[in-house]
C-alpha positions as CSV (number, residue, x, y, z in Angstrom):
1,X,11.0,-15.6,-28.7
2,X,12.2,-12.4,-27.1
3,X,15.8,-14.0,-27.0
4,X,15.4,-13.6,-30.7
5,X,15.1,-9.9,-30.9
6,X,17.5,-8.6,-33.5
7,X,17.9,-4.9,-31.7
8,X,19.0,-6.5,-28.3
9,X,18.3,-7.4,-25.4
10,X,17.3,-5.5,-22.1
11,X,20.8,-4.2,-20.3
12,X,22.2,-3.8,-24.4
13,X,23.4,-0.5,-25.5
14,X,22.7,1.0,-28.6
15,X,24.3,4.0,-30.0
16,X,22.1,6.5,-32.2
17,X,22.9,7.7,-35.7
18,X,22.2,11.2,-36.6
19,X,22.3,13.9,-39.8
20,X,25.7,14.7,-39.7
21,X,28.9,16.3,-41.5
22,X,32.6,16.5,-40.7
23,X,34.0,20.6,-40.3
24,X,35.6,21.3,-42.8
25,X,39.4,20.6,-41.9
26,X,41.1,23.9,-43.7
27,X,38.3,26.5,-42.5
28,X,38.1,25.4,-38.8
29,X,41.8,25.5,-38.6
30,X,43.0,28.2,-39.8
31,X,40.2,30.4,-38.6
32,X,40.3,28.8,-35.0
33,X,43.8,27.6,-35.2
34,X,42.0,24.6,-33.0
35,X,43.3,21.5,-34.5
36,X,41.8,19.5,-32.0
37,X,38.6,21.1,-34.1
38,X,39.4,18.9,-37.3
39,X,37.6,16.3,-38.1
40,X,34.6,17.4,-35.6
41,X,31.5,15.7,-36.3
42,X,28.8,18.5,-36.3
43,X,24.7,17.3,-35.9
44,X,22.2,18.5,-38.1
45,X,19.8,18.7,-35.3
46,X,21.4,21.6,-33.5
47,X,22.2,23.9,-36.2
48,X,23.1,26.7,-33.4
49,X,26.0,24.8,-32.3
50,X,27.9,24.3,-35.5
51,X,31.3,24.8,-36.4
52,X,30.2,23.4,-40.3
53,X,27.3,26.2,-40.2
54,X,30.2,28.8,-39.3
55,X,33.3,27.6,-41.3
56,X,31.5,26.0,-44.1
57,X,29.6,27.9,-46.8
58,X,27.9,24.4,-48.1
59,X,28.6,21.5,-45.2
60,X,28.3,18.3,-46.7
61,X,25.9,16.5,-45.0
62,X,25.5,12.7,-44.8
63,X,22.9,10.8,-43.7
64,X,22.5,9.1,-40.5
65,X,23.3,5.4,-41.9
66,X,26.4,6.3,-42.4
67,X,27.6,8.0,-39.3
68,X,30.6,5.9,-37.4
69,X,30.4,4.7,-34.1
70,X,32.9,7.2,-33.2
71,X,30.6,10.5,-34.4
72,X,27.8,9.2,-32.0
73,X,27.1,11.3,-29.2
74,X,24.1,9.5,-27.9
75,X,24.2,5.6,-26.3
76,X,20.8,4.0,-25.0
77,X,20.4,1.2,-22.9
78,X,17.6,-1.3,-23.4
79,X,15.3,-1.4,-20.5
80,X,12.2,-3.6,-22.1
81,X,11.8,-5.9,-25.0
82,X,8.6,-7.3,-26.4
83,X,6.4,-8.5,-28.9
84,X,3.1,-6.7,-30.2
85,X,1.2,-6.7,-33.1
86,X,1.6,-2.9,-34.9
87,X,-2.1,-2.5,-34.0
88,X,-1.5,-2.7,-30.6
89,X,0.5,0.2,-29.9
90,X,-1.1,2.0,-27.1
91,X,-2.0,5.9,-27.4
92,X,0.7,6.4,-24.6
93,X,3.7,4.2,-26.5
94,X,2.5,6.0,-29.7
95,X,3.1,9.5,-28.4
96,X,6.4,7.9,-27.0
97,X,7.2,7.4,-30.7
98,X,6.8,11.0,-31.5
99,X,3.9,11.3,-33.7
100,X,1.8,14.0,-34.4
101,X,-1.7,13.4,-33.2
102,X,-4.5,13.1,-35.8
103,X,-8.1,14.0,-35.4
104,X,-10.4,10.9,-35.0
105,X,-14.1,11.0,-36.0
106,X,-15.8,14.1,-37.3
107,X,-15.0,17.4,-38.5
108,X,-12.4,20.1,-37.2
109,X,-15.3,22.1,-35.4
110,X,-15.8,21.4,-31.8
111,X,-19.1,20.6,-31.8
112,X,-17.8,17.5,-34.3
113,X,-14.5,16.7,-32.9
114,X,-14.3,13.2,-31.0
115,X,-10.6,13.3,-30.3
116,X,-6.9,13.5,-30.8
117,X,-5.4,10.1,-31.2
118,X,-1.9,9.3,-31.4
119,X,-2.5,5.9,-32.4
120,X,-3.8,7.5,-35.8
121,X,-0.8,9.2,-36.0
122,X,1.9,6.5,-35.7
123,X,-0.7,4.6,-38.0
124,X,-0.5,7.3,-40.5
125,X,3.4,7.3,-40.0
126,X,4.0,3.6,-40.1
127,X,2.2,3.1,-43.5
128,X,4.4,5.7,-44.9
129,X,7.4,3.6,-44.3
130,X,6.1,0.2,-44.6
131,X,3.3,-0.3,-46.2
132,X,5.0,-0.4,-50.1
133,X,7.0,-3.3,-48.2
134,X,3.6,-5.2,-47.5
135,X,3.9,-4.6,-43.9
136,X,1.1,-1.9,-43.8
137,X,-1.1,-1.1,-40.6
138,X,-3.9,-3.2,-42.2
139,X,-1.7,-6.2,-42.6
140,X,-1.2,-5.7,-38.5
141,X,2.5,-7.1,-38.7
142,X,3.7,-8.1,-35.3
143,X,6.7,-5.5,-34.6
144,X,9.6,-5.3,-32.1
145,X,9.0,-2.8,-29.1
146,X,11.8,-1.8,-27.1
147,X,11.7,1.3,-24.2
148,X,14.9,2.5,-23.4
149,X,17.4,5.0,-21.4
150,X,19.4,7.2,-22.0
151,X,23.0,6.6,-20.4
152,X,25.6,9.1,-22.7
């Protein structure tokens, strides 16, 4: 089954697709006169570093489907491939994810708080992407799970 994977298998690279936008040509090179500057691909996430932000009043930001293989600045290689049912996410790979923990149990106060769970939160998350599709956190789909490096 694992042979079947559709993201890879483990020694596969991936490359990762970002926010991104293209400088704008004119602006960077006639204020830099850098042509090596045209046709930069600048990243949303790092707004501090961008010649768009600088040499473009309104960048025109696309969204990270679309970004060419040539614009990626990150490449991950597969290092673990299985199978789990969505349910079975541990608290550690659900943190890994990037979620925001949730509160578990009772109230806010302390005297009523059981605990922080980040297993709530990637449930929280994951029904806000799939469960319109019918793959919702009560339907416990069994889902992909890769772990990775990165190597670029």
């Amino acid at each position: 089954l694992l042979e079947e994977c559709p993201y890879g298998q483990v020694g596969d690279r991936l490359w990762v697709r970002e926010t991104f936008c293209i400088a704008c040509d004119e602006a960077v090179a006639s204020t830099t006169g850098d042509d090596i500057a045209r046709n930069k691909p600048c990243y949303r996430a790092e707004p501090a570093n961008q010649p768009a932000q600088d040499f473009c009043e309104f960048p025109h930001w696309k969204p990270s489907i679309h970004m060419p293989r040539w614009a990626s600045r990150i490449t991950l290689e597969i290092t673990g491939v299985k199978v789990e049912r969505v349910q079975d996410i541990s608290e550690e790979d659900a943190k890994a994810e990037g979620v925001t923990a949730k509160y578990v149990g009772g109230s806010l106060s302390l005297a009523n708080m059981d605990y922080l769970s980040y297993q709530a939160g990637f449930c929280e998350v994951w029904d806000s992407i799939n469960a319109k599709r019918g793959y919702g956190w009560d339907v416990n789909p069994w889902d992909w799970a890769l772990t990775f490096k990165v190597v670029e």
